[in-house]
FIKOLZA-1660 file (N, C-alpha, C; in steps of 0.1 Angstrom, whole numbers, plus 5000, padded with zeros to 4 digits):
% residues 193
   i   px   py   pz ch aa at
   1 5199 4914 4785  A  X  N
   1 5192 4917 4797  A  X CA
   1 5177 4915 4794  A  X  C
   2 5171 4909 4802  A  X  N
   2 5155 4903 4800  A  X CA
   2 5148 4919 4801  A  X  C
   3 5134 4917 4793  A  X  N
   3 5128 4931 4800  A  X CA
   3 5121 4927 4808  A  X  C
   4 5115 4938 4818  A  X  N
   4 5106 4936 4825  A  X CA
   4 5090 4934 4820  A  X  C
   5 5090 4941 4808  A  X  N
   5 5076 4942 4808  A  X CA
   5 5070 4932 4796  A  X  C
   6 5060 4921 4803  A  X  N
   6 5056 4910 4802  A  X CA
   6 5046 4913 4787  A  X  C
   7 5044 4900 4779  A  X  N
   7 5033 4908 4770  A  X CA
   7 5015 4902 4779  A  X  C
   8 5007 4907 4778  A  X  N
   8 4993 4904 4784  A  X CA
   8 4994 4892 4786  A  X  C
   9 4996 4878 4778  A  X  N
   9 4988 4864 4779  A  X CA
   9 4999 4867 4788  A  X  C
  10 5008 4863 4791  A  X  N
  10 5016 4859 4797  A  X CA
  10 5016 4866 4815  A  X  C
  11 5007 4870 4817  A  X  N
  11 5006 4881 4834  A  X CA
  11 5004 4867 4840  A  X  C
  12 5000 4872 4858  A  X  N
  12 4997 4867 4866  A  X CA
  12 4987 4873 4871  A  X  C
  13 4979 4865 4874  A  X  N
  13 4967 4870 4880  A  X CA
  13 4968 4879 4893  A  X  C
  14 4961 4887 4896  A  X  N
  14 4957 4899 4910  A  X CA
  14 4959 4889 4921  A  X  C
  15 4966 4897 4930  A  X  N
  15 4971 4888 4940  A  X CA
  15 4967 4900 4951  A  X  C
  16 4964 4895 4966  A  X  N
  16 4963 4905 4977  A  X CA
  16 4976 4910 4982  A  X  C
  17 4982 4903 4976  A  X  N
  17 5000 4904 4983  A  X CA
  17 5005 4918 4982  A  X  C
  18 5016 4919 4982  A  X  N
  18 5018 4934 4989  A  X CA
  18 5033 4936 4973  A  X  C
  19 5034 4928 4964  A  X  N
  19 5041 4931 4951  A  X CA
  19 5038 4922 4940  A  X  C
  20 5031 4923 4932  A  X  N
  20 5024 4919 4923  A  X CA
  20 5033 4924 4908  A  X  C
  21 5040 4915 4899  A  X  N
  21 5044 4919 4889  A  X CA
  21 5034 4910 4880  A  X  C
  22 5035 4921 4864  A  X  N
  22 5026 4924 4859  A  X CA
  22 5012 4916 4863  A  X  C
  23 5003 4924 4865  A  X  N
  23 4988 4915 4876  A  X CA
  23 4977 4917 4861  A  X  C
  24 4973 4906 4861  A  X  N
  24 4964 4910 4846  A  X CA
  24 4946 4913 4853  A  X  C
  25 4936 4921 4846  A  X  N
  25 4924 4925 4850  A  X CA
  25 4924 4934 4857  A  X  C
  26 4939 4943 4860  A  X  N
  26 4938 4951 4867  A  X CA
  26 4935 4965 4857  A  X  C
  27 4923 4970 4867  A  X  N
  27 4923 4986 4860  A  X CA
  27 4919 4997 4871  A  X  C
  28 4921 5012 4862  A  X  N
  28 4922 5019 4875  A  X CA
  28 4915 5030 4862  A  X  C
  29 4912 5042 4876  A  X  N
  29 4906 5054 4862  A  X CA
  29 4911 5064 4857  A  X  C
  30 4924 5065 4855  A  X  N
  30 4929 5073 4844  A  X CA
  30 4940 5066 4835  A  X  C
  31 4938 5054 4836  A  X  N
  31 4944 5041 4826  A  X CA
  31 4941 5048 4809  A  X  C
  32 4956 5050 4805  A  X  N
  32 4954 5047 4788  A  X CA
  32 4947 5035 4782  A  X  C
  33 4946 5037 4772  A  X  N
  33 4943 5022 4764  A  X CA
  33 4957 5013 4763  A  X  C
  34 4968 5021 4758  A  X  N
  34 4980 5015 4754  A  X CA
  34 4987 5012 4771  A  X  C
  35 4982 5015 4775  A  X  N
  35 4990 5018 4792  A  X CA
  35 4988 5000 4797  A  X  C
  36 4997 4993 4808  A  X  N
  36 5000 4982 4811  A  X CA
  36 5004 4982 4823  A  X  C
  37 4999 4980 4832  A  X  N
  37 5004 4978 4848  A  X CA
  37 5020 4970 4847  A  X  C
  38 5030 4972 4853  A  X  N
  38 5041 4964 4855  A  X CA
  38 5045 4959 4870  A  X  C
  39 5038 4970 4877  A  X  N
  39 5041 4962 4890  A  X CA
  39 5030 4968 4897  A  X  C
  40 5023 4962 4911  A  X  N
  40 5016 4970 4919  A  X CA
  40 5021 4964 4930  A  X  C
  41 5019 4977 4940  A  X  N
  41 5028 4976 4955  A  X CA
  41 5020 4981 4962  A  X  C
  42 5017 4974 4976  A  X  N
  42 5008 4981 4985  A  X CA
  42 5024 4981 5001  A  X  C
  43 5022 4986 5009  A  X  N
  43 5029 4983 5018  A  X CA
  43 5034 4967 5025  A  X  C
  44 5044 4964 5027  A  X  N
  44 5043 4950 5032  A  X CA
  44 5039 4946 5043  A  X  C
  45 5032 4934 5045  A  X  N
  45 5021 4928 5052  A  X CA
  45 5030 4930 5070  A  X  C
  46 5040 4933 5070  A  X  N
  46 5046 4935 5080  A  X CA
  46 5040 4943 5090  A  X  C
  47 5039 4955 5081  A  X  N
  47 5037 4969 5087  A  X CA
  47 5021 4968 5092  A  X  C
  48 5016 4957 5088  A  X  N
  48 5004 4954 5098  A  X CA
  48 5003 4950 5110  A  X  C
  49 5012 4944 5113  A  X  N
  49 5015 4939 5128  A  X CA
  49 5010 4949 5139  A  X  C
  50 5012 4960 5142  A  X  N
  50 5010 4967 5153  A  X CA
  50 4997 4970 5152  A  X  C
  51 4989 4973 5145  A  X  N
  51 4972 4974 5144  A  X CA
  51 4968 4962 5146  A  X  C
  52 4975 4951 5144  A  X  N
  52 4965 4941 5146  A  X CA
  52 4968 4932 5160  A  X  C
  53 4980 4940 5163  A  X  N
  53 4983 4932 5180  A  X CA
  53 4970 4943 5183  A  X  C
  54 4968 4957 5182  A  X  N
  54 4962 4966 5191  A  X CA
  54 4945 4960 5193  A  X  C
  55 4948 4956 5178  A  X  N
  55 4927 4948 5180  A  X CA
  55 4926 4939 5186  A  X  C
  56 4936 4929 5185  A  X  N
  56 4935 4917 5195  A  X CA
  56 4931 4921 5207  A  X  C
  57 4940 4930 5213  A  X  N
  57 4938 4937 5227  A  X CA
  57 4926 4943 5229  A  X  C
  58 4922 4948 5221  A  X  N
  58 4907 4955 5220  A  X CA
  58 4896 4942 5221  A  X  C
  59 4899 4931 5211  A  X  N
  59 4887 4921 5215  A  X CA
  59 4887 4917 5229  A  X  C
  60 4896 4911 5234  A  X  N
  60 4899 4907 5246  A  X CA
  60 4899 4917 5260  A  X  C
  61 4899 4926 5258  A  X  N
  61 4897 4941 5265  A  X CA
  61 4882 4941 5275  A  X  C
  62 4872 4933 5270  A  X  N
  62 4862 4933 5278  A  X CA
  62 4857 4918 5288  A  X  C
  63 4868 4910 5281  A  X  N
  63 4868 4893 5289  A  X CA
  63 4876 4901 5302  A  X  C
  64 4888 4904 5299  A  X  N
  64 4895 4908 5313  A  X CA
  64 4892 4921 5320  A  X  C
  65 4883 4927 5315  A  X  N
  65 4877 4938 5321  A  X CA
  65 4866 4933 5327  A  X  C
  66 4858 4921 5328  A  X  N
  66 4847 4920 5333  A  X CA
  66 4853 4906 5345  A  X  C
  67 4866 4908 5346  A  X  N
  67 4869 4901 5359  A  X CA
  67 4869 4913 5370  A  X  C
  68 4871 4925 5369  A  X  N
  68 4873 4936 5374  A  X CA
  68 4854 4944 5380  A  X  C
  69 4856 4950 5391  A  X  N
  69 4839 4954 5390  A  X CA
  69 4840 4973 5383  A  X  C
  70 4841 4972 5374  A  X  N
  70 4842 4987 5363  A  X CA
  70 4826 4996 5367  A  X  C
  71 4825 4982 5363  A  X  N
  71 4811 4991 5354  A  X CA
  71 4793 4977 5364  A  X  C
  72 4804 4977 5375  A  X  N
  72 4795 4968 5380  A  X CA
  72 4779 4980 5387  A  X  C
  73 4784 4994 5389  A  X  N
  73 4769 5004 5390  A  X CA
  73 4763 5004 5381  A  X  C
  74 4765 5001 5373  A  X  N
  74 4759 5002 5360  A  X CA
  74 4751 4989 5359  A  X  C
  75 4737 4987 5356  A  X  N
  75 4728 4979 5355  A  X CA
  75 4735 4973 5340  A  X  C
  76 4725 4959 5344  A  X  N
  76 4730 4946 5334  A  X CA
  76 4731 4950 5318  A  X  C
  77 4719 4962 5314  A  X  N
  77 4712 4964 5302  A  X CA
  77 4725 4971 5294  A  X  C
  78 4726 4984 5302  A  X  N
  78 4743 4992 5301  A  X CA
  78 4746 4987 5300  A  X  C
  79 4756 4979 5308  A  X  N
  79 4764 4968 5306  A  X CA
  79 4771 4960 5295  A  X  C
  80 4754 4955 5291  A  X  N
  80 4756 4946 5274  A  X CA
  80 4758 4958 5262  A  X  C
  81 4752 4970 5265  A  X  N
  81 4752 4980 5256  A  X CA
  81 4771 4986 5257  A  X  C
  82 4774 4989 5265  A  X  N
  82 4787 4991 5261  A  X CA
  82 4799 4986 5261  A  X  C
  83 4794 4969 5258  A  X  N
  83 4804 4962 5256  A  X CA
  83 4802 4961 5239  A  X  C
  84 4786 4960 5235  A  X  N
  84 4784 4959 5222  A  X CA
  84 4788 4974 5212  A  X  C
  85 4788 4985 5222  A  X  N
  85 4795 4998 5214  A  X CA
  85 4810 4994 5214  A  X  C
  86 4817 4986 5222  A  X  N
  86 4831 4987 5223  A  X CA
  86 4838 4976 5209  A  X  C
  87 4824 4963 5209  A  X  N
  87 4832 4960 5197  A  X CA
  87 4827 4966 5183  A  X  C
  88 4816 4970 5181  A  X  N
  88 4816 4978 5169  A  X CA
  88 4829 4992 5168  A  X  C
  89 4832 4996 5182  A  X  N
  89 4845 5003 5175  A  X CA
  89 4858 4996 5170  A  X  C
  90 4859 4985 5180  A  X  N
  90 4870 4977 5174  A  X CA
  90 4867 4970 5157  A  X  C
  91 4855 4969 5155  A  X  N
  91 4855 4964 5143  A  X CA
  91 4856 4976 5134  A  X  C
  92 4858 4987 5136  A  X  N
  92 4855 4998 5129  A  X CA
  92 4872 5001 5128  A  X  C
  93 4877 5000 5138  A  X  N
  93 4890 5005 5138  A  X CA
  93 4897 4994 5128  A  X  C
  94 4896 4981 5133  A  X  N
  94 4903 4969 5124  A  X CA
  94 4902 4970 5108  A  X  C
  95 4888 4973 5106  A  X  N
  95 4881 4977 5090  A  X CA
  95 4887 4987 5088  A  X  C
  96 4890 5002 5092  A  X  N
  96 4895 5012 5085  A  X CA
  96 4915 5008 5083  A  X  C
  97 4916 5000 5094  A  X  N
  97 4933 5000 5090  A  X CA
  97 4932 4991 5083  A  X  C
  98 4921 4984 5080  A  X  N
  98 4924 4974 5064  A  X CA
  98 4923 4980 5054  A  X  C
  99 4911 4985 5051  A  X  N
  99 4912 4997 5042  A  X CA
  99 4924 5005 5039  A  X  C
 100 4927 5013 5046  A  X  N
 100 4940 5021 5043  A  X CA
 100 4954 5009 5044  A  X  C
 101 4954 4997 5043  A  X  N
 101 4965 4992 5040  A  X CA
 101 4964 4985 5022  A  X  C
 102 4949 4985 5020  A  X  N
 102 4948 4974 5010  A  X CA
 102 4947 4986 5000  A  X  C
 103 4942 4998 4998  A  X  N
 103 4937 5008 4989  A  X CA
 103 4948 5022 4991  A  X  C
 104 4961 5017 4998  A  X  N
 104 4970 5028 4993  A  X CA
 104 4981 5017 4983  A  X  C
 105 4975 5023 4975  A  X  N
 105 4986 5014 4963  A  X CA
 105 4994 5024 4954  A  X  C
 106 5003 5015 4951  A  X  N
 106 5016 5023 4943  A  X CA
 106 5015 5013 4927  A  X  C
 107 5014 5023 4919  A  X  N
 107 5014 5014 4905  A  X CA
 107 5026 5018 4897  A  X  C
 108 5033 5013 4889  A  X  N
 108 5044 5012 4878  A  X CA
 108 5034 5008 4867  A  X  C
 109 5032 5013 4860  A  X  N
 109 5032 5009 4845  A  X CA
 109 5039 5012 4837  A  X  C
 110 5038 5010 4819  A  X  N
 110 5052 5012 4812  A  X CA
 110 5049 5024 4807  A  X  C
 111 5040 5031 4813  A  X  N
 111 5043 5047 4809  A  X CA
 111 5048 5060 4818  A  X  C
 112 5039 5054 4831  A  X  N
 112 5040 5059 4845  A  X CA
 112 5043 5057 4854  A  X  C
 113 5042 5064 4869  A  X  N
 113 5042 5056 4880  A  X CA
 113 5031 5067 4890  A  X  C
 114 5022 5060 4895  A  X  N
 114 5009 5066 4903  A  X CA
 114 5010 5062 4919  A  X  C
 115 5009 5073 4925  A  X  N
 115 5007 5069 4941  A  X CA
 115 4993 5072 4943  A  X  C
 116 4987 5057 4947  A  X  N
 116 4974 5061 4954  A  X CA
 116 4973 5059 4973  A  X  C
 117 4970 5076 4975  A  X  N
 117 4965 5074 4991  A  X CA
 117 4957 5070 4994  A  X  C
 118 4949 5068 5002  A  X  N
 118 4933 5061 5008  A  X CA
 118 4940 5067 5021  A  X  C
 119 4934 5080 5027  A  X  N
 119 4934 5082 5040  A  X CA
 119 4920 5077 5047  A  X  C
 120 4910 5081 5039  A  X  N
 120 4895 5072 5050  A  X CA
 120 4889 5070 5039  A  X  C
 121 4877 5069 5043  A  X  N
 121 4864 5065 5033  A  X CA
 121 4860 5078 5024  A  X  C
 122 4864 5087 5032  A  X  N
 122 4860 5102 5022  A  X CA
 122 4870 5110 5014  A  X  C
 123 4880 5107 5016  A  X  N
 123 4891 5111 5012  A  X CA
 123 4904 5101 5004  A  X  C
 124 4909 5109 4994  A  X  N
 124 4922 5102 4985  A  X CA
 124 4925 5110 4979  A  X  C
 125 4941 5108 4977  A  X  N
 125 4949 5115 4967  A  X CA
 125 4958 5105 4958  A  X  C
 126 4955 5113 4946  A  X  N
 126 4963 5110 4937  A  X CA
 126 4973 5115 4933  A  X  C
 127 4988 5104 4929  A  X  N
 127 5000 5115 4922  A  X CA
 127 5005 5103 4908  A  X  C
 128 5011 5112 4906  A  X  N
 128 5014 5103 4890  A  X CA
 128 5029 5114 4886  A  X  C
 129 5034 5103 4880  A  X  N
 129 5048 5114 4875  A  X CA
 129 5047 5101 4861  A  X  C
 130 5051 5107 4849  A  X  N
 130 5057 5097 4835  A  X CA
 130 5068 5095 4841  A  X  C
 131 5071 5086 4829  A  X  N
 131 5090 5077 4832  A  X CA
 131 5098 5088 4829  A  X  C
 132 5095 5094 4819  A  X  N
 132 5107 5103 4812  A  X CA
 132 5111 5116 4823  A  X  C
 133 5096 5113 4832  A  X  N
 133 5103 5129 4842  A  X CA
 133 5110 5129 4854  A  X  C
 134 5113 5110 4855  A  X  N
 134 5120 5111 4867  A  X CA
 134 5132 5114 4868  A  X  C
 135 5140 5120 4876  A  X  N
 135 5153 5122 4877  A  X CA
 135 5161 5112 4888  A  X  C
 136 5158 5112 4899  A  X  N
 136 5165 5101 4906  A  X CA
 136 5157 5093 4915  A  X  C
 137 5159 5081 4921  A  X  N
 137 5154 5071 4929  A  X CA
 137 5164 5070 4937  A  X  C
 138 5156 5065 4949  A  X  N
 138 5162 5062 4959  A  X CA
 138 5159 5055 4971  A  X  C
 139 5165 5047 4977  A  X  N
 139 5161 5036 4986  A  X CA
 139 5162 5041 5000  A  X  C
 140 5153 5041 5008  A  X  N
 140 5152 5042 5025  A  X CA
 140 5154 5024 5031  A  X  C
 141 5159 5023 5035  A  X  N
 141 5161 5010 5048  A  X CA
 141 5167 5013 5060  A  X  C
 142 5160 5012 5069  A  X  N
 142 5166 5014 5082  A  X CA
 142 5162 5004 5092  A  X  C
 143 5170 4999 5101  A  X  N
 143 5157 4992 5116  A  X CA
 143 5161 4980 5111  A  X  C
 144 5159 4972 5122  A  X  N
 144 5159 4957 5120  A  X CA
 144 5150 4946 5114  A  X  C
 145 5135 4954 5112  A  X  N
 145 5124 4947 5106  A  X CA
 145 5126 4950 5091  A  X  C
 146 5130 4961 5091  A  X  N
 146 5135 4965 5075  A  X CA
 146 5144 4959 5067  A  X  C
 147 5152 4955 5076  A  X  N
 147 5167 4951 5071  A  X CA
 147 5163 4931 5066  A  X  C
 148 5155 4928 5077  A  X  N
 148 5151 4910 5081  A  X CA
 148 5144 4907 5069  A  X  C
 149 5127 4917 5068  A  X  N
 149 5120 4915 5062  A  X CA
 149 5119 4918 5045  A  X  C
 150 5129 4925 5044  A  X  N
 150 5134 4933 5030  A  X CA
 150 5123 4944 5029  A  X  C
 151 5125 4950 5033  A  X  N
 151 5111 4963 5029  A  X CA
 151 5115 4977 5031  A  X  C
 152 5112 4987 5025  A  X  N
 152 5119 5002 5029  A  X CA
 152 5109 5012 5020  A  X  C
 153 5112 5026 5017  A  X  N
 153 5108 5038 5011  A  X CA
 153 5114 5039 4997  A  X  C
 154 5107 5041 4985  A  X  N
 154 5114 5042 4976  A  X CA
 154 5109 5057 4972  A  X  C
 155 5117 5064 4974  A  X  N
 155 5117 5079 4971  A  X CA
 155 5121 5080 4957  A  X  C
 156 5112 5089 4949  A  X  N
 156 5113 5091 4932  A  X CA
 156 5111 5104 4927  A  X  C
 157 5121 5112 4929  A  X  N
 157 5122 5127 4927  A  X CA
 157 5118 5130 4910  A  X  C
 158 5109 5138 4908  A  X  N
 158 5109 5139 4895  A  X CA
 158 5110 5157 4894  A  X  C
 159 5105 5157 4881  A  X  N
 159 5114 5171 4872  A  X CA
 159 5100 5178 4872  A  X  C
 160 5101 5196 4870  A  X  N
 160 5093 5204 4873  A  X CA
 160 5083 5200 4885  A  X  C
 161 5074 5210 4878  A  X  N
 161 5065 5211 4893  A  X CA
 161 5055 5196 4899  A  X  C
 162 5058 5188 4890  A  X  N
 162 5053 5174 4898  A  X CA
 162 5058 5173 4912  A  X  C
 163 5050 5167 4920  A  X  N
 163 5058 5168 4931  A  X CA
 163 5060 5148 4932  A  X  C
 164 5071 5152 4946  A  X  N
 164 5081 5138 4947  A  X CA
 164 5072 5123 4947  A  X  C
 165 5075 5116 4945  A  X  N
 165 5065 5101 4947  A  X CA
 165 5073 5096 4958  A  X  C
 166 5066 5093 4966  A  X  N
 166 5075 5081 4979  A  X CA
 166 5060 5067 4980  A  X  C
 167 5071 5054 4977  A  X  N
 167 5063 5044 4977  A  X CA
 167 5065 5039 4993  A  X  C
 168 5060 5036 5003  A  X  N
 168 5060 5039 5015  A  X CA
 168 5061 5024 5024  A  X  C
 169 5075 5017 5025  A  X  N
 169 5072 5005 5032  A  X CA
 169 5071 4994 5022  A  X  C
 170 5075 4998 5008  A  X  N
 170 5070 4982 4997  A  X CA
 170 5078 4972 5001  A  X  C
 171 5078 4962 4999  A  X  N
 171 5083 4952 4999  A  X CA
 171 5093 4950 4988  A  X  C
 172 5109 4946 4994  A  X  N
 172 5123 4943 4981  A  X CA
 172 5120 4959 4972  A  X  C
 173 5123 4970 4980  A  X  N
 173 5127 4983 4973  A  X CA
 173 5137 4983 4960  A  X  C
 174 5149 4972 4962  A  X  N
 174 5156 4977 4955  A  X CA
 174 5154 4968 4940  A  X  C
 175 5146 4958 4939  A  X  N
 175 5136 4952 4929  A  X CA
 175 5125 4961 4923  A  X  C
 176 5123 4970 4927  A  X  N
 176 5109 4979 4923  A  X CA
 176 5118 4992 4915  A  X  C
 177 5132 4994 4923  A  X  N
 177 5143 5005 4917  A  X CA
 177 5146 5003 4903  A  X  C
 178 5153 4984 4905  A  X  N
 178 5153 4981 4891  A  X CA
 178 5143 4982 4880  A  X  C
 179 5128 4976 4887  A  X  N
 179 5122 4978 4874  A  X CA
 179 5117 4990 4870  A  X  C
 180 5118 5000 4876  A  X  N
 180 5114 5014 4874  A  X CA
 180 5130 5018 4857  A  X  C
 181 5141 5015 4867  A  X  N
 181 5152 5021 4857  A  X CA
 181 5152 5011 4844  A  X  C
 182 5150 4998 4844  A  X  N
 182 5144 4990 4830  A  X CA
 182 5133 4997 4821  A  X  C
 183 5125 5002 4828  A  X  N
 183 5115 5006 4821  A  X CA
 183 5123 5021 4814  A  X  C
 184 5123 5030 4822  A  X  N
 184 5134 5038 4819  A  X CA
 184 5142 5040 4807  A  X  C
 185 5146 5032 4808  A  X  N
 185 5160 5029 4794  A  X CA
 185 5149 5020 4785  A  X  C
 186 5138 5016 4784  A  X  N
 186 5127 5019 4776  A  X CA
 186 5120 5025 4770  A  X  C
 187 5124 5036 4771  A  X  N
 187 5115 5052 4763  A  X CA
 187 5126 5053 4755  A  X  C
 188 5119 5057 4743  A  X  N
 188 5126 5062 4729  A  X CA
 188 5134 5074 4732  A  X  C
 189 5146 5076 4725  A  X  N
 189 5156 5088 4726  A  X CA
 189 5151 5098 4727  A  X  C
 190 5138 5105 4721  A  X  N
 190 5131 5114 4722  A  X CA
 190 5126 5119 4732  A  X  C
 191 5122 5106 4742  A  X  N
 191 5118 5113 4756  A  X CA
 191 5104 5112 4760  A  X  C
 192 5096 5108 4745  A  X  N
 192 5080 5104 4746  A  X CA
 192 5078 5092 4744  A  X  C
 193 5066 5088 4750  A  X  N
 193 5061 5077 4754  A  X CA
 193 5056 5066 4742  A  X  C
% end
């Protein structure tokens, strides 16, 4: 059985893509020295769709609103002013769901596995569980975009008070299952890393 985990020369470069096996240059800040990224997963590029039909609608929101007389009491000057407030929100809105899709990442390395949140600019959470503490994995697929596009929840129950990891939407779940359990049956009998 091949392993999964690549030696350095041999990575692929940082990709924007939504499953990146072993990505080289990649670092984060509670990275060991000995520690090695094996996979990184952000949600799949699918689950963008609906934010980005809603912006479209937002840009176009003031061409077809100014066939309409809205905001015709309103002098010319207003006018340009809250068409130019409307797209600085849409740019605002489009930027923050890029953000929170590109900076919630899910890492595998061959010691651990780390969920990173990115709820806004001010806020994130971190979780981390080692290999040796997980106890079971498990795959979410549901829906017809799920099923088409290959994409689902990989839920990763681990031991004591860690709490659960859910990788949220990755892309080929049951590819991320395997290399989690590869890695797995990679830790020495002992149980340490």
């Amino acid at each position: 059985m091949p392993d999964v985990y690549v030696a350095p020369q041999a990575k692929l470069p940082i990709r924007v893509d939504n499953l990146t096996l072993n990505p080289i240059g990649l670092n984060f800040e509670t990275r060991d020295d000995t520690e090695e990224v094996v996979l990184l997963l952000r949600r799949h590029v699918i689950t963008n769709i609906p934010w980005i039909i809603i912006a479209i609608i937002m840009l176009f929101a003031p061409l077809v609103l100014s066939f309409f007389p809205l905001l015709s009491f309103l002098p010319l000057r207003f006018q340009f002013m809250a068409t130019i407030i409307w797209y600085l929100l849409t740019t605002a809105f489009i930027f923050e769901n890029f953000l929170s899709w590109y900076f919630n990442v899910y890492l595998v390395t061959n010691e651990r596995i780390i969920d990173y949140d990115f709820f806004n600019l001010l806020y994130k959470n971190t979780s981390d569980a080692e290999l040796n503490k997980i106890q079971d994995i498990n795959v979410q697929m549901g829906g017809l975009s799920q099923t088409l596009f290959n994409y689902g929840t990989v839920l990763i129950e681990t031991a004591g008070e860690i709490p659960n990891l859910e990788f949220d939407l990755v892309p080929n779940p049951a590819y991320v299952v395997k290399v989690i359990r590869e890695l797995e049956d990679q830790i020495p009998p002992g149980g340490n890393l």
